[in-house]
ROKOLFI-393994 format. One record per atom (N, C-alpha, C, O): residue in one letter; atom name; x, y, z. Coordinates in steps of 0.05 Angstrom, whole numbers, plus 5000, padded with zeros to 4 digits. Layout:
<rec rest="a" atom="CA" east="X" north="Y" up="Z"/>
...
This chain:
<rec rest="x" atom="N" east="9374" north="9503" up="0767"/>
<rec rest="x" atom="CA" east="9378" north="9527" up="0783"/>
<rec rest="x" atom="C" east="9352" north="9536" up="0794"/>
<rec rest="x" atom="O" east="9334" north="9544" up="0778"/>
<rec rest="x" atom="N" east="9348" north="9536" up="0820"/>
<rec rest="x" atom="CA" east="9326" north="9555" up="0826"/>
<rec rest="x" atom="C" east="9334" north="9573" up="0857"/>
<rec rest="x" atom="O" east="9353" north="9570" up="0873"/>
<rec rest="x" atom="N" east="9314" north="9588" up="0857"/>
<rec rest="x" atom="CA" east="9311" north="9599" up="0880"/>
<rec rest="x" atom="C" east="9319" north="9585" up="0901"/>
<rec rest="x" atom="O" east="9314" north="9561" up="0905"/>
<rec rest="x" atom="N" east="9339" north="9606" up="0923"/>
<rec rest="x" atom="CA" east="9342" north="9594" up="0952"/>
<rec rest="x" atom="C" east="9326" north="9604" up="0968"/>
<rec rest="x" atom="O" east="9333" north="9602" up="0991"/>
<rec rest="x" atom="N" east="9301" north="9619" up="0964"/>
<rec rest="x" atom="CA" east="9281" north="9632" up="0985"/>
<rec rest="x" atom="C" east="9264" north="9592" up="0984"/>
<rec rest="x" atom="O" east="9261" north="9574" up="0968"/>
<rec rest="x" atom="N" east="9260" north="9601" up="1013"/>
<rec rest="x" atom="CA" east="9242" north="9578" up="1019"/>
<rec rest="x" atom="C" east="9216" north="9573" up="1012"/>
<rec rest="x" atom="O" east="9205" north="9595" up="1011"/>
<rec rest="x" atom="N" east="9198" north="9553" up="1007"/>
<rec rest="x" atom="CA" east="9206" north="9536" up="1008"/>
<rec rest="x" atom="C" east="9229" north="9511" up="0998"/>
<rec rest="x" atom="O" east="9233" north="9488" up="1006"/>
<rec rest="x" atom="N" east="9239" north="9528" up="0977"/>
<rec rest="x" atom="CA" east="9252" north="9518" up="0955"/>
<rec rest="x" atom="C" east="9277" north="9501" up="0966"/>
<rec rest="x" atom="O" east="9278" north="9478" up="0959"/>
<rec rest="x" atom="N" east="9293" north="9509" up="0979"/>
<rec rest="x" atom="CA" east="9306" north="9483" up="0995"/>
<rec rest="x" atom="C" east="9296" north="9471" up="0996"/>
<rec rest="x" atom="O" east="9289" north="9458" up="0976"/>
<rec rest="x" atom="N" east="9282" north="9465" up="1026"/>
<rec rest="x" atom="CA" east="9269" north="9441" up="1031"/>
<rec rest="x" atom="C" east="9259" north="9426" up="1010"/>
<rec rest="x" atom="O" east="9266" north="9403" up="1004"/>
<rec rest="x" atom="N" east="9245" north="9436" up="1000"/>
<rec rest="x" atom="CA" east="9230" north="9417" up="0972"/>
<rec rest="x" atom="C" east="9260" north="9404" up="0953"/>
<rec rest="x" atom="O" east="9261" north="9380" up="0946"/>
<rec rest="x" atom="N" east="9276" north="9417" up="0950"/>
<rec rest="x" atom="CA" east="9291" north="9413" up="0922"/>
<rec rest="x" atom="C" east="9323" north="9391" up="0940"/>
<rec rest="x" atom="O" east="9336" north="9372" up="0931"/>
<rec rest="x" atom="N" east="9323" north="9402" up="0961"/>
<rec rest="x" atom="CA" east="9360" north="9392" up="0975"/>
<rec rest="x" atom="C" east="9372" north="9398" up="0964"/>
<rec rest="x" atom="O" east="9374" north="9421" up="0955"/>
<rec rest="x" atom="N" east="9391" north="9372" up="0956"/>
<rec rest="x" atom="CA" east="9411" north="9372" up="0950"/>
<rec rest="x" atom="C" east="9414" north="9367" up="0913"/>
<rec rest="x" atom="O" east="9434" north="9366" up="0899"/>
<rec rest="x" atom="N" east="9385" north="9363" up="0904"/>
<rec rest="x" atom="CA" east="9384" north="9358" up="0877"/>
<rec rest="x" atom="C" east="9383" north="9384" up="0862"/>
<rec rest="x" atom="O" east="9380" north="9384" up="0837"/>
<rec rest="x" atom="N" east="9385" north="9403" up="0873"/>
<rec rest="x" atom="CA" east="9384" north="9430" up="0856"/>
<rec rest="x" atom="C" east="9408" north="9455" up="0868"/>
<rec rest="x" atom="O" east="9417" north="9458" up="0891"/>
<rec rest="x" atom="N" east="9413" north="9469" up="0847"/>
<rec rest="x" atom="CA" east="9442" north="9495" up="0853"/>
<rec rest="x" atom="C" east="9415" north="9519" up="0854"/>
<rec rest="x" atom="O" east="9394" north="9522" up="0842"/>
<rec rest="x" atom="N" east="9432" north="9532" up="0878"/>
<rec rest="x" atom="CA" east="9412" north="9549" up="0889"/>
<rec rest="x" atom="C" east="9422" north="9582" up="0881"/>
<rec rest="x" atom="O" east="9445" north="9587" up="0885"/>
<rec rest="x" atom="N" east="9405" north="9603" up="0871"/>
<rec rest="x" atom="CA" east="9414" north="9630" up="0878"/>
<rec rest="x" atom="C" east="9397" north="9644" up="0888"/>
<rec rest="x" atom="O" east="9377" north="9635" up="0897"/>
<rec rest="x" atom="N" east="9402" north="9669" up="0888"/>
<rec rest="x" atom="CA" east="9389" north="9693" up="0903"/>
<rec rest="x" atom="C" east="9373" north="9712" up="0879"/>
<rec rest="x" atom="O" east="9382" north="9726" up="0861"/>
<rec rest="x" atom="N" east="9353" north="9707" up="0886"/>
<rec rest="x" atom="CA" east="9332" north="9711" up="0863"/>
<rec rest="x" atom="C" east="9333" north="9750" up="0867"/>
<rec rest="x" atom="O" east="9319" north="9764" up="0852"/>
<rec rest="x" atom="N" east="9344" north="9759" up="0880"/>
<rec rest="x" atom="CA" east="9342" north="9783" up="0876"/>
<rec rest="x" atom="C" east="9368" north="9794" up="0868"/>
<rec rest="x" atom="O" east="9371" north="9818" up="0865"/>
<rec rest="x" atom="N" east="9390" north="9771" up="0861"/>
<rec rest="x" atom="CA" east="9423" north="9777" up="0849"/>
<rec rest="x" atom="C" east="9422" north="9768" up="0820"/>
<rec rest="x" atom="O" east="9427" north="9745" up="0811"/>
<rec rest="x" atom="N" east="9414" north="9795" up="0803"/>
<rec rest="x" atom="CA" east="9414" north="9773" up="0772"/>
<rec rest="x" atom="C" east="9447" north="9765" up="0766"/>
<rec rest="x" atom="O" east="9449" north="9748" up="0749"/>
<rec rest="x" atom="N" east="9471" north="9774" up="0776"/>
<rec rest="x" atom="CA" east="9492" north="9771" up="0782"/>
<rec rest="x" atom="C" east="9499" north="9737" up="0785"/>
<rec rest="x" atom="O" east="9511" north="9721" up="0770"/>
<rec rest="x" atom="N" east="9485" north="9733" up="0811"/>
<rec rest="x" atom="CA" east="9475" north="9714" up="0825"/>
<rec rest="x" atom="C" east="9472" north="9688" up="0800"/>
<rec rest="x" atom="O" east="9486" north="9671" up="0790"/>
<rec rest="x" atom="N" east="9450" north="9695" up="0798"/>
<rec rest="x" atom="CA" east="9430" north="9682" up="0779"/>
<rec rest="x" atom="C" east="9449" north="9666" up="0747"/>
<rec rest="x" atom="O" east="9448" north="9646" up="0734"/>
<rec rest="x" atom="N" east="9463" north="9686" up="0747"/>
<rec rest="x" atom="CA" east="9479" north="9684" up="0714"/>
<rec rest="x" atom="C" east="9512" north="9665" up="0719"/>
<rec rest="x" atom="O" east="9525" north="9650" up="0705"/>
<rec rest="x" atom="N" east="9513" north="9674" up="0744"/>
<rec rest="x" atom="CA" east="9537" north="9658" up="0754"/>
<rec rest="x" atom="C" east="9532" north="9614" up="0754"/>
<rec rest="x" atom="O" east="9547" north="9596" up="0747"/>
<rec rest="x" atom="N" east="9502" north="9617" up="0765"/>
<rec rest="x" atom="CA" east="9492" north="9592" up="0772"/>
<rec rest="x" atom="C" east="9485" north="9588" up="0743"/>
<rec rest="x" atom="O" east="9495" north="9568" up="0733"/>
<rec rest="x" atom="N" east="9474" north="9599" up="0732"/>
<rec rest="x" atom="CA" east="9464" north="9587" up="0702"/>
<rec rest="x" atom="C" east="9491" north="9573" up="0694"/>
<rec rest="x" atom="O" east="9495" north="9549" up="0689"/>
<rec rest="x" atom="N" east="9507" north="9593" up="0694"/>
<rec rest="x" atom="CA" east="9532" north="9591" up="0677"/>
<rec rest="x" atom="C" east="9547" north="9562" up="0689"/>
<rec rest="x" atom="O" east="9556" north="9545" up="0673"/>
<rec rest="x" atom="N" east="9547" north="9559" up="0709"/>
<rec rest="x" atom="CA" east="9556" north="9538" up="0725"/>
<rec rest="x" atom="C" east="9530" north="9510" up="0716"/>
<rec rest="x" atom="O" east="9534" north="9486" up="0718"/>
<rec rest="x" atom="N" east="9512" north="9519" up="0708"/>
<rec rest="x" atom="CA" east="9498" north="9499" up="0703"/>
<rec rest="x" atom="C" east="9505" north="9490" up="0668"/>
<rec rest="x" atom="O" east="9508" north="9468" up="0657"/>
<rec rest="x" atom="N" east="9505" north="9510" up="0661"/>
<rec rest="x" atom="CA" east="9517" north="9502" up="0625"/>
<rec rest="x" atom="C" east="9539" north="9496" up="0624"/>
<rec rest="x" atom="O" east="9543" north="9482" up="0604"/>
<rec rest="x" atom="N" east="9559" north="9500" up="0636"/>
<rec rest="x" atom="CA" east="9595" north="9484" up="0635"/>
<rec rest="x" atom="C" east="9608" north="9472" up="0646"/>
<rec rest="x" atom="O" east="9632" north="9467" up="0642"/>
<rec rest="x" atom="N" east="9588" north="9463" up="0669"/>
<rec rest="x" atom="CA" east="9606" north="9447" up="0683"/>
<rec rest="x" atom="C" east="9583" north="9414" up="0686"/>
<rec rest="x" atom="O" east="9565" north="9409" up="0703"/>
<rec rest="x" atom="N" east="9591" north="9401" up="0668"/>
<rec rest="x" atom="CA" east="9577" north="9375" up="0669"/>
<rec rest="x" atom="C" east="9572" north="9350" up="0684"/>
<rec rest="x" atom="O" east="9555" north="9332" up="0681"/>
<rec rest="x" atom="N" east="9594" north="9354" up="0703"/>
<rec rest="x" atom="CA" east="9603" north="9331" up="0727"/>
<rec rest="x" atom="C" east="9581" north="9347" up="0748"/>
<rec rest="x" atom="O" east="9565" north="9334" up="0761"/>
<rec rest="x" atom="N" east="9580" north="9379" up="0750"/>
<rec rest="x" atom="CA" east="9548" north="9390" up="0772"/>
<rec rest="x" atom="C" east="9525" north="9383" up="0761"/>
<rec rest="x" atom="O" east="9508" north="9373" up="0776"/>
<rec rest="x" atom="N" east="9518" north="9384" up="0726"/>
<rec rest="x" atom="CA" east="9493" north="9370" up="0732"/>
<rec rest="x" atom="C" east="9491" north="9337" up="0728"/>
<rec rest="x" atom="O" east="9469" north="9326" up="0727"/>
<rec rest="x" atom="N" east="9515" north="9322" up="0726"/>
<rec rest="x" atom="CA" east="9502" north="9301" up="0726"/>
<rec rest="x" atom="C" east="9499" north="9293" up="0763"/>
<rec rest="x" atom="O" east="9486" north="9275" up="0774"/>
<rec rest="x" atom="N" east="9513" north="9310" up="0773"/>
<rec rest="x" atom="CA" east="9510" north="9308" up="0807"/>
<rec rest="x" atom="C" east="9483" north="9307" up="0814"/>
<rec rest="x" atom="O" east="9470" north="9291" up="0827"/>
<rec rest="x" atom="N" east="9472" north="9343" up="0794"/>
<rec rest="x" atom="CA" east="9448" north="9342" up="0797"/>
<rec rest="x" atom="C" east="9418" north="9324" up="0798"/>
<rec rest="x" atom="O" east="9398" north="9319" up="0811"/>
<rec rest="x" atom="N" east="9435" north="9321" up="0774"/>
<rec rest="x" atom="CA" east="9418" north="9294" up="0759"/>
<rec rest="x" atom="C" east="9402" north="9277" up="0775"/>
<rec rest="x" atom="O" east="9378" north="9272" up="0775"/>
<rec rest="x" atom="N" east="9435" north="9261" up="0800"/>
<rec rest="x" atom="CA" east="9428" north="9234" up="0809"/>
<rec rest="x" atom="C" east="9414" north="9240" up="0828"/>
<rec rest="x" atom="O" east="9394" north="9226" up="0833"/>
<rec rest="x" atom="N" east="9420" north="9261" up="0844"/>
<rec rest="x" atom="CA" east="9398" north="9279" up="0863"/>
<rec rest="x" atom="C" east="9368" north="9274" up="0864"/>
<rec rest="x" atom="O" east="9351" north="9265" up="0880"/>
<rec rest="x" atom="N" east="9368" north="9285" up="0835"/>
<rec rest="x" atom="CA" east="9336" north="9294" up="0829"/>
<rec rest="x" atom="C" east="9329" north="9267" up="0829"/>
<rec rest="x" atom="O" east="9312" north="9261" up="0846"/>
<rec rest="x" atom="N" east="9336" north="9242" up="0809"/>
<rec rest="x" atom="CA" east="9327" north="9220" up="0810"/>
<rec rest="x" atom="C" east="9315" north="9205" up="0836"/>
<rec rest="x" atom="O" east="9295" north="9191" up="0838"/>
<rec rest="x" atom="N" east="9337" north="9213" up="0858"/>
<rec rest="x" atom="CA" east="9330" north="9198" up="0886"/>
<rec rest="x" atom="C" east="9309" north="9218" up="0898"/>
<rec rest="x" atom="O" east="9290" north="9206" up="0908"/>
<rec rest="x" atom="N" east="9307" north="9252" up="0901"/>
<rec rest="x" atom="CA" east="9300" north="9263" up="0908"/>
<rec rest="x" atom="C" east="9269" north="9265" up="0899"/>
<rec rest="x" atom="O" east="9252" north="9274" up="0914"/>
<rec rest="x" atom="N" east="9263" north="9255" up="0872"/>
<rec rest="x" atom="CA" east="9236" north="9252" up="0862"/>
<rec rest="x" atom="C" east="9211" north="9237" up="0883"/>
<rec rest="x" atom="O" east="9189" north="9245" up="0892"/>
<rec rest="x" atom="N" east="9233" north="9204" up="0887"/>
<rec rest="x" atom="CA" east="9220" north="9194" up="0908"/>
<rec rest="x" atom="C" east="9203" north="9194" up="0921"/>
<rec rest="x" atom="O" east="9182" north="9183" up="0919"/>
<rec rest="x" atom="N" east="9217" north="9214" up="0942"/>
<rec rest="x" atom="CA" east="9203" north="9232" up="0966"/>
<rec rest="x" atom="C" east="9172" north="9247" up="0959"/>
<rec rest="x" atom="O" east="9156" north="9257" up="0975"/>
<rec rest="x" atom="N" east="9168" north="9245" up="0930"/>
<rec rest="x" atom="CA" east="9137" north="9260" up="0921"/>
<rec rest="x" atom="C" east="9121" north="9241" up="0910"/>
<rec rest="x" atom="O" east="9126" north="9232" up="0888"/>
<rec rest="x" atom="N" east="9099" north="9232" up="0925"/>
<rec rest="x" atom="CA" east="9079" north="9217" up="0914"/>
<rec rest="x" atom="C" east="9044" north="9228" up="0921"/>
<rec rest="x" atom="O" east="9029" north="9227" up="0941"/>
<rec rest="x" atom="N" east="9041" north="9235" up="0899"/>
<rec rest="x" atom="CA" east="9001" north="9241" up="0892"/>
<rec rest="x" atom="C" east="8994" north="9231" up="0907"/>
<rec rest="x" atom="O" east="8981" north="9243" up="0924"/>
<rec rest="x" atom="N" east="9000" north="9196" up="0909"/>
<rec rest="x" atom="CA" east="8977" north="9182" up="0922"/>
<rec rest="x" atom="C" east="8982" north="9188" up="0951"/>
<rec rest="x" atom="O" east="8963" north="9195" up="0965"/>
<rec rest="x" atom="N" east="9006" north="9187" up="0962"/>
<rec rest="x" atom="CA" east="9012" north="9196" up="0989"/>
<rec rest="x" atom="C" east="9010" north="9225" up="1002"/>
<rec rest="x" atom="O" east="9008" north="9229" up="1026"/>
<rec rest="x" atom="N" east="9013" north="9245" up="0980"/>
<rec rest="x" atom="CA" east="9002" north="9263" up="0986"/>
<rec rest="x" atom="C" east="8973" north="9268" up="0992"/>
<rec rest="x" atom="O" east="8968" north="9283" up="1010"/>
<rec rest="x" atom="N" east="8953" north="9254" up="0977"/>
<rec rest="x" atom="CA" east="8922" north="9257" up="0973"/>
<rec rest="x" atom="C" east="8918" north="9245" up="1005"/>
<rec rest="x" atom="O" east="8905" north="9257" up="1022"/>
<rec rest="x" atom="N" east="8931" north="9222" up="1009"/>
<rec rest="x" atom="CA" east="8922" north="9204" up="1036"/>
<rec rest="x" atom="C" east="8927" north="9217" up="1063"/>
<rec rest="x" atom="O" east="8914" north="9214" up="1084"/>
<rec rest="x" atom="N" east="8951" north="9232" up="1056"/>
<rec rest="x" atom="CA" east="8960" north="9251" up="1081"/>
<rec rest="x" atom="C" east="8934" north="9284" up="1087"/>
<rec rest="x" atom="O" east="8927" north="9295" up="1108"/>
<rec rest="x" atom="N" east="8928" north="9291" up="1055"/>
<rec rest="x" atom="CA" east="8913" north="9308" up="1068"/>
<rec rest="x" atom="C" east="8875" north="9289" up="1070"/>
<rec rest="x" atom="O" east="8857" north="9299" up="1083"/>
<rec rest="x" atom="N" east="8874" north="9273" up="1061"/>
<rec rest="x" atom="CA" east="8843" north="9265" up="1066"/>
<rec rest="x" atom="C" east="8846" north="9254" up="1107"/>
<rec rest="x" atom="O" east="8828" north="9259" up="1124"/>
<rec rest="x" atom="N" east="8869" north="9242" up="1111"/>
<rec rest="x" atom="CA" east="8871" north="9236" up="1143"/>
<rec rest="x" atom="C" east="8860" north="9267" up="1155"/>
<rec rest="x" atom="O" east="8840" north="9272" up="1168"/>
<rec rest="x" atom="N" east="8881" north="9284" up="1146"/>
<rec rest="x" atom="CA" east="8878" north="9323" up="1157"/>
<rec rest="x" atom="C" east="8853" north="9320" up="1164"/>
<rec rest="x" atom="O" east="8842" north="9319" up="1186"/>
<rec rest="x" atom="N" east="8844" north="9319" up="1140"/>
<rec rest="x" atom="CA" east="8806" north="9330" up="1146"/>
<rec rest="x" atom="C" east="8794" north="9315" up="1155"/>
<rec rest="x" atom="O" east="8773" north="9324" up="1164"/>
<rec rest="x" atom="N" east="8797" north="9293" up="1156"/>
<rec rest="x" atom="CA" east="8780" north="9271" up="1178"/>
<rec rest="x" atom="C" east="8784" north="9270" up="1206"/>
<rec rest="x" atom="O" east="8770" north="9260" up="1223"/>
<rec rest="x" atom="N" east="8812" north="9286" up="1208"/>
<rec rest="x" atom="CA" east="8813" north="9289" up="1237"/>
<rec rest="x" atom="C" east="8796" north="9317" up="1243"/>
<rec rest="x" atom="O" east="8784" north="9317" up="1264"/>
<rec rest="x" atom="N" east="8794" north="9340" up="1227"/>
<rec rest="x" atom="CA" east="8796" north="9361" up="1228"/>
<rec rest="x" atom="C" east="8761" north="9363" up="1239"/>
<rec rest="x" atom="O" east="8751" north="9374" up="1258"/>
<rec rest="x" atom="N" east="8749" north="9348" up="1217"/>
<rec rest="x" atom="CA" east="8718" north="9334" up="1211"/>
<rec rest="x" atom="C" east="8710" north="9314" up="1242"/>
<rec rest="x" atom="O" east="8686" north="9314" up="1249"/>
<rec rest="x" atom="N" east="8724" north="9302" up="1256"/>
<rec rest="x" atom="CA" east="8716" north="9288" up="1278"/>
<rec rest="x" atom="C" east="8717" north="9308" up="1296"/>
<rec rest="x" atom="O" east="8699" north="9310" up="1312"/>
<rec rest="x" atom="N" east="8741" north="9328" up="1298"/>
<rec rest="x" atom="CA" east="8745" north="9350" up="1327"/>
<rec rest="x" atom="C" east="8720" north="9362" up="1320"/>
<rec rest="x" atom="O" east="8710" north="9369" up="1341"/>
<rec rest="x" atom="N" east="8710" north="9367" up="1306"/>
<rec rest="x" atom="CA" east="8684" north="9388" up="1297"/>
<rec rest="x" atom="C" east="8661" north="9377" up="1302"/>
<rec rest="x" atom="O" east="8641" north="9391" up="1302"/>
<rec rest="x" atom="N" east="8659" north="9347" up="1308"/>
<rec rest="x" atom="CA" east="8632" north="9330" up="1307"/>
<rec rest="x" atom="C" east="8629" north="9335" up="1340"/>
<rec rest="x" atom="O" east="8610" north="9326" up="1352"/>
């Protein structure tokens, strides 16, 4: 369960149940849906497994060292 303020979609999709962080209503409904109903998280589950994927250190590091080398040549 987390937050639906953004970025938190985008980052999470379809591997995470979303509430409204200012509805503790909200909030207790999704928990609750997360503790009894076991067919949503193993949905979750397969989500997150594929959705992990999409995050890699090393591809992250390479995407921002390109940034600054472009950033570093407009400046030269």
């Amino acid at each position: 369960a987390i937050s639906n303020i953004p970025p938190m979609p985008e980052i999470c999709e379809k591997a995470a149940i979303y509430f409204n962080p200012f509805d503790k209503v909200d909030i207790a409904k999704k928990i609750d849906l997360l503790l009894y109903d076991k067919k949503l998280r193993e949905q979750l589950k397969k989500e997150s497994l594929e959705r992990h994927k999409f995050f890699d250190w090393g591809k992250s590091a390479a995407k921002l060292i390109n940034i600054f080398q472009e950033i570093h040549k407009d400046r030269a």
